[in-house]
C-alpha positions as CSV (number, residue, x, y, z in Angstrom):
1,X,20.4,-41.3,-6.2
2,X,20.8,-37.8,-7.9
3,X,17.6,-36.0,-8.8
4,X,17.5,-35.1,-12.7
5,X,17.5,-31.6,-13.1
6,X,15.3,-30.3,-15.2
7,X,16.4,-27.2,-18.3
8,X,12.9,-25.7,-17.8
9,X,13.4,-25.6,-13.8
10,X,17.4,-24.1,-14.8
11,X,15.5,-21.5,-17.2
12,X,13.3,-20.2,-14.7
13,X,16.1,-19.6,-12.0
14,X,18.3,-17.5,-14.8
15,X,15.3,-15.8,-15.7
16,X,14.5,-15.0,-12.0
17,X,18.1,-14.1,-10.8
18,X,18.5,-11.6,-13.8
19,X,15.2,-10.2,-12.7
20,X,16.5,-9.7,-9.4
21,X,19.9,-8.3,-10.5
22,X,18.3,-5.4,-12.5
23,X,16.1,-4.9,-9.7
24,X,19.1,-4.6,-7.7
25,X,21.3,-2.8,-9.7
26,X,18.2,0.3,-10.5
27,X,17.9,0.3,-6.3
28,X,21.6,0.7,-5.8
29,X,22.2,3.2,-8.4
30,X,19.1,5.4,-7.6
31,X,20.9,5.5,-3.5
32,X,24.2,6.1,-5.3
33,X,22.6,9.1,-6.8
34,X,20.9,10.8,-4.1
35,X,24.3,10.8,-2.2
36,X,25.8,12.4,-5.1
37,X,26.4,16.1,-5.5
38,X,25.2,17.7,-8.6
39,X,28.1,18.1,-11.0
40,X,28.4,14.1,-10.6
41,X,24.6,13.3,-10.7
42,X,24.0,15.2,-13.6
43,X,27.4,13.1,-15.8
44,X,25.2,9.9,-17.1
45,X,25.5,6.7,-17.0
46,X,25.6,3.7,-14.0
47,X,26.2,4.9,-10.8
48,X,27.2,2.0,-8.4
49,X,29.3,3.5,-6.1
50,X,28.9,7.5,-4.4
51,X,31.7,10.3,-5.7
52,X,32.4,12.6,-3.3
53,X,29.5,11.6,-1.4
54,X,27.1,14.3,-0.1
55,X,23.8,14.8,2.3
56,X,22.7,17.7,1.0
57,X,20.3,16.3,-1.4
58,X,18.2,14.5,1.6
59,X,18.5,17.8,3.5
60,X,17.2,19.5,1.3
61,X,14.2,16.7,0.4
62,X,13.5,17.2,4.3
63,X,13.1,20.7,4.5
64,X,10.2,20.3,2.4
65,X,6.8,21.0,3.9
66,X,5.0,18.8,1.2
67,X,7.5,16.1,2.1
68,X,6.3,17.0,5.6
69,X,2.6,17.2,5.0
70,X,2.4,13.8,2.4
71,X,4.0,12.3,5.7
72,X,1.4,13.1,7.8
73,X,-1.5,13.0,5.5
74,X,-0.3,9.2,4.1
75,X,0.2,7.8,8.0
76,X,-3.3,9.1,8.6
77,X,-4.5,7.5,5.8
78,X,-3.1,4.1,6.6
79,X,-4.1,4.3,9.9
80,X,-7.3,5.4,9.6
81,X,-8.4,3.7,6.4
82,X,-6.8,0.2,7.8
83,X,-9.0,0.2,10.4
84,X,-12.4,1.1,9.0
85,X,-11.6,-1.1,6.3
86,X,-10.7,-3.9,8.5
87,X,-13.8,-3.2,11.0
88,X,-15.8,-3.3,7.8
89,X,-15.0,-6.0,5.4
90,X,-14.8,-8.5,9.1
91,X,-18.7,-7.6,9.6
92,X,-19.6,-8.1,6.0
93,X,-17.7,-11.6,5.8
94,X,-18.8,-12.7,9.0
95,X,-22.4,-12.4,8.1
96,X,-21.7,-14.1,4.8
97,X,-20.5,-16.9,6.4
98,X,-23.7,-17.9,8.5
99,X,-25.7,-20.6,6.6
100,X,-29.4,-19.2,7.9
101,X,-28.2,-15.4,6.3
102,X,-31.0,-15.3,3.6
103,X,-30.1,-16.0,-0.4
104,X,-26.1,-15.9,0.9
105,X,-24.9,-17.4,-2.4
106,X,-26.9,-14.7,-4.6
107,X,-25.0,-11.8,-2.5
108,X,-21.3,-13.8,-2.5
109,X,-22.0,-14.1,-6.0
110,X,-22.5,-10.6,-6.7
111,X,-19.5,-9.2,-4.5
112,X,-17.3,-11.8,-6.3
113,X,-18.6,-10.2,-9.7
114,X,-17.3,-6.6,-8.4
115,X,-13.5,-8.4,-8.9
116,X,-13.8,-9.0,-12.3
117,X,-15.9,-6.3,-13.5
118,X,-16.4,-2.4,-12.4
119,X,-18.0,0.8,-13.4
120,X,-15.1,2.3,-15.1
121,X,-13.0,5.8,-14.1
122,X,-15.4,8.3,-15.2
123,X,-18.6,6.9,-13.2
124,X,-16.6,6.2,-10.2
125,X,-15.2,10.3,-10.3
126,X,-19.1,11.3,-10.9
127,X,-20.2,9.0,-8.1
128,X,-18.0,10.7,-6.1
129,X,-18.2,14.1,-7.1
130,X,-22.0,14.0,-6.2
131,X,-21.5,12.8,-2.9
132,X,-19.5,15.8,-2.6
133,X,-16.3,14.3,-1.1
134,X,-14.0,15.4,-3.7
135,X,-10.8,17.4,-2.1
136,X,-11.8,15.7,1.4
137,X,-10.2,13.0,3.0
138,X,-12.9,10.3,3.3
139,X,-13.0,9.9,-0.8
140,X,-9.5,8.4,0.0
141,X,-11.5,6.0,1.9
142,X,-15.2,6.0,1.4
143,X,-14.9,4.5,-2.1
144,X,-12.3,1.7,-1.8
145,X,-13.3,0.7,1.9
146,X,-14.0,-3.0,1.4
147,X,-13.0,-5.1,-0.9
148,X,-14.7,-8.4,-2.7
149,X,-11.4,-10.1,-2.4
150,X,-10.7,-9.3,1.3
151,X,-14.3,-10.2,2.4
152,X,-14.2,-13.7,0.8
153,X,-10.9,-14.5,1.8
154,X,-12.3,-13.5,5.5
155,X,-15.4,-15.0,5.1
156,X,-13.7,-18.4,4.2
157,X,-11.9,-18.2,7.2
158,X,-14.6,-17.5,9.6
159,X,-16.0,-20.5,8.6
160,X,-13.8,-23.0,9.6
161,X,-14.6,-21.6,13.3
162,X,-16.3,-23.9,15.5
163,X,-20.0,-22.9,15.6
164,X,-20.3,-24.8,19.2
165,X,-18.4,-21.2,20.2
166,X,-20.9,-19.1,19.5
167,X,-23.5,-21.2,20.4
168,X,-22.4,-21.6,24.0
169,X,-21.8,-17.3,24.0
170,X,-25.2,-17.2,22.6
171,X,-26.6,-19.8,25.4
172,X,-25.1,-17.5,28.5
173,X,-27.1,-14.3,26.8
174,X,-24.6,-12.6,24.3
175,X,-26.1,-11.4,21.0
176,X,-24.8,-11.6,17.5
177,X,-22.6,-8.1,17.9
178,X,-21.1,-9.0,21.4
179,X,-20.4,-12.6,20.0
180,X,-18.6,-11.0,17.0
181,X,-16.6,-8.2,19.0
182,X,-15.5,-10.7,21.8
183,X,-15.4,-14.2,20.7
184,X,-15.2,-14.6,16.6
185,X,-12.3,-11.4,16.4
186,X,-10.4,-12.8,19.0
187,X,-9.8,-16.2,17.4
188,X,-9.1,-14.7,14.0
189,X,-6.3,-12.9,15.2
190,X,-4.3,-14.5,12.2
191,X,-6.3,-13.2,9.7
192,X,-7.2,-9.9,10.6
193,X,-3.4,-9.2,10.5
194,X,-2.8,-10.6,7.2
195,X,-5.6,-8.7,5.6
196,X,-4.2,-5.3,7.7
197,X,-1.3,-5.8,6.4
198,X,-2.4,-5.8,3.2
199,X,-4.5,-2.9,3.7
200,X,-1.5,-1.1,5.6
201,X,0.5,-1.5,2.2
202,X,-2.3,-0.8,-0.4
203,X,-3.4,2.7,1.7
204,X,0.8,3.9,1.7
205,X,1.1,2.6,-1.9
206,X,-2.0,4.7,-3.0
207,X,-1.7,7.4,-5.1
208,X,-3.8,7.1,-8.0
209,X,-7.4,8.2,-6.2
210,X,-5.2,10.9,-4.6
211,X,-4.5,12.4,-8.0
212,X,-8.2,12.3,-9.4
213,X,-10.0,13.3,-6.4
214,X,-8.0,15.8,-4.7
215,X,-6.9,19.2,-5.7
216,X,-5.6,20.4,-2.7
217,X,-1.8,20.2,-2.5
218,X,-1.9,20.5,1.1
219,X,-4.0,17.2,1.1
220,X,-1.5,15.5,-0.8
221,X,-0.3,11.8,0.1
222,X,3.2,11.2,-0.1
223,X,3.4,9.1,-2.9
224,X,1.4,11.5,-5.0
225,X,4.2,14.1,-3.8
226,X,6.8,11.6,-4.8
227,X,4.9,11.5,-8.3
228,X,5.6,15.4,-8.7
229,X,8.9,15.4,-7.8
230,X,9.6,12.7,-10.4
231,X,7.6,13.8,-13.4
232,X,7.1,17.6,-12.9
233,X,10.5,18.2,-11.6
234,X,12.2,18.9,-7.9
235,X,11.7,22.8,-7.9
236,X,8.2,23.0,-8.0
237,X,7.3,21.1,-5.0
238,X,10.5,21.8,-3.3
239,X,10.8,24.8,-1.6
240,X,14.4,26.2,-2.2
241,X,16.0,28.0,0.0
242,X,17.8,31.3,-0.3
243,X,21.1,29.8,-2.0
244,X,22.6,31.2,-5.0
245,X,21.8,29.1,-8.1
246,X,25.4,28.0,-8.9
247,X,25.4,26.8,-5.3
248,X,22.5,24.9,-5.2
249,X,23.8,23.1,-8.5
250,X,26.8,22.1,-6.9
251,X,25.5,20.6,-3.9
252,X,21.7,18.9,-5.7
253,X,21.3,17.8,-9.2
254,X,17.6,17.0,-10.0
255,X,18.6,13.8,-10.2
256,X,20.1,13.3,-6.6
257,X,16.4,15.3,-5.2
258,X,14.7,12.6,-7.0
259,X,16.8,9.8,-5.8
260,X,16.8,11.1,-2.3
261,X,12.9,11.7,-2.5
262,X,12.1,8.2,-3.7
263,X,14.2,6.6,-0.6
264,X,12.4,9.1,2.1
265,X,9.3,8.1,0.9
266,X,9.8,4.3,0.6
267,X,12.5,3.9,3.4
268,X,9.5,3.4,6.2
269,X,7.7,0.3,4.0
270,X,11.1,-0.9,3.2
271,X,11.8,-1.1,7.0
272,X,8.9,-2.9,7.7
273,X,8.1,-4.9,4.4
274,X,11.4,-7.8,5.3
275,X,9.7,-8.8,8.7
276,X,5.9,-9.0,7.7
277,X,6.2,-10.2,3.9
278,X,6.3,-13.4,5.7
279,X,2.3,-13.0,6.5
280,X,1.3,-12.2,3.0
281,X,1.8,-16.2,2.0
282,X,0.4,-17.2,5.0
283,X,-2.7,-14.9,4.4
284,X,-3.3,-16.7,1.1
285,X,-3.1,-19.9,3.0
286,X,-5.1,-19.4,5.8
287,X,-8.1,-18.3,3.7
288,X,-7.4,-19.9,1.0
289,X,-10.9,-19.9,-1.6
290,X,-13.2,-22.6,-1.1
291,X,-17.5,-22.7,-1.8
């Protein structure tokens, strides 16, 4: 017998597919444009298919140093700040999940309140500024290193480990560090790589601390770069080269640098987003929010 389908379920799907198609057709034209040479970049309109289709506007985006330097400065980020954040947030659930840690539910209780409620903008900048990490790289770091959502999600799951485990690591003469580092990390393998992931992500995405705390150009992430580029124009963080200005309008438009900007600095999390996106449901699932 033939299900009955529902209008509301059919509404949803039309909703979602144009969703998807304007999501599509913006990604399509902005690679259209940064293929495009100026004097067809610069006409209006939809572009969904390359004119006289041209490099020149990535090699220029390449020969960039701050392209160059937000490279370098984001993947240190991510790697750096994935790791201390992971390290960090595992210790602080891991304790949090012991019944015998003293008034548990009055500290889970105020780490949960940090979701929903914060200082503000102006605290966090003074906060920081007396610390005196303002223009350095850990107040990329320092101030966003653990978060409530992360450490309950891995708390969750480090209780539904076996505590006969650590008992019988305990019994041969293990403490509570060497029990953590070499029996509970290795069985929450699945965990620690969904919240990496997400903290892999969240550190390339970043861009917003960047811009209040740092000055420095040469500190610079890339997506901060990519924010120049976009809203101050191409020529200020680009360096030009020694071509004639007719020249350099035939071969790059603004429009084609922006283009080919946004797809250098997304094309590495675009590569790797299809084959881990995946481990972002099961993430949810696995430490999914219980007392």
């Amino acid at each position: 017998m033939r299900e009955k389908v529902s209008w509301a379920d059919v509404l949803v799907h039309i909703i979602l597919t144009l969703f998807i198609f304007s999501v599509v057709l913006t990604f399509v034209h902005m690679l259209v444009l940064s293929f495009s040479p100026g004097y067809v970049a610069t006409k209006g309109g939809l572009h969904l298919w390359p004119e006289d289709p041209t490099l020149d506007n990535y090699a220029k985006v390449l020969k960039s140093k701050y392209i160059w330097l937000g490279y370098k400065n984001t993947i240190l980020r991510t790697l750096v700040g994935t790791s201390l954040s992971l390290f960090i947030t595992a210790m602080g659930a891991y304790a949090l999940s012991k019944a015998y840690f003293p008034h548990r539910a009055y500290w889970t209780l105020l780490i949960v309140f940090t979701m929903f409620f914060s200082g503000g903008l102006i605290p966090n900048y003074l906060l920081v500024r007396d610390l005196g990490l303002l223009d350095t790289f850990a107040s990329m770091i320092l101030p966003g290193m653990v978060s409530a959502y992360n450490l309950v999600i891995m708390r969750n799951y480090f209780q539904s480990l076996p505590e006969e485990i650590e008992e019988s690591c305990m019994i041969d003469g293990a403490g509570r560090f060497r029990t953590f580092i070499s029996v509970v990390l290795p069985l929450s393998k699945p965990i620690l790589a969904t919240v990496a992931l997400w903290l892999a992500v969240g550190h390339w995405n970043a861009w917003f601390d960047v811009l209040i705390y740092i000055t420095d150009e040469t500190r610079f992430t890339l997506q901060v770069v990519l924010r120049r580029i976009l809203i101050t124009g191409t020529q200020q963080m680009l360096e030009s080269t020694q071509v004639q200005e007719m020249n350099d309008y035939l071969q790059a438009s603004p429009e084609g640098l922006k283009g080919a900007a946004i797809f250098v600095a997304t094309l590495p999390i675009l590569c790797v987003y299809p084959f881990v996106q995946r481990y972002f449901v099961k993430g949810i699932m696995v430490g999914s929010l219980k007392g």
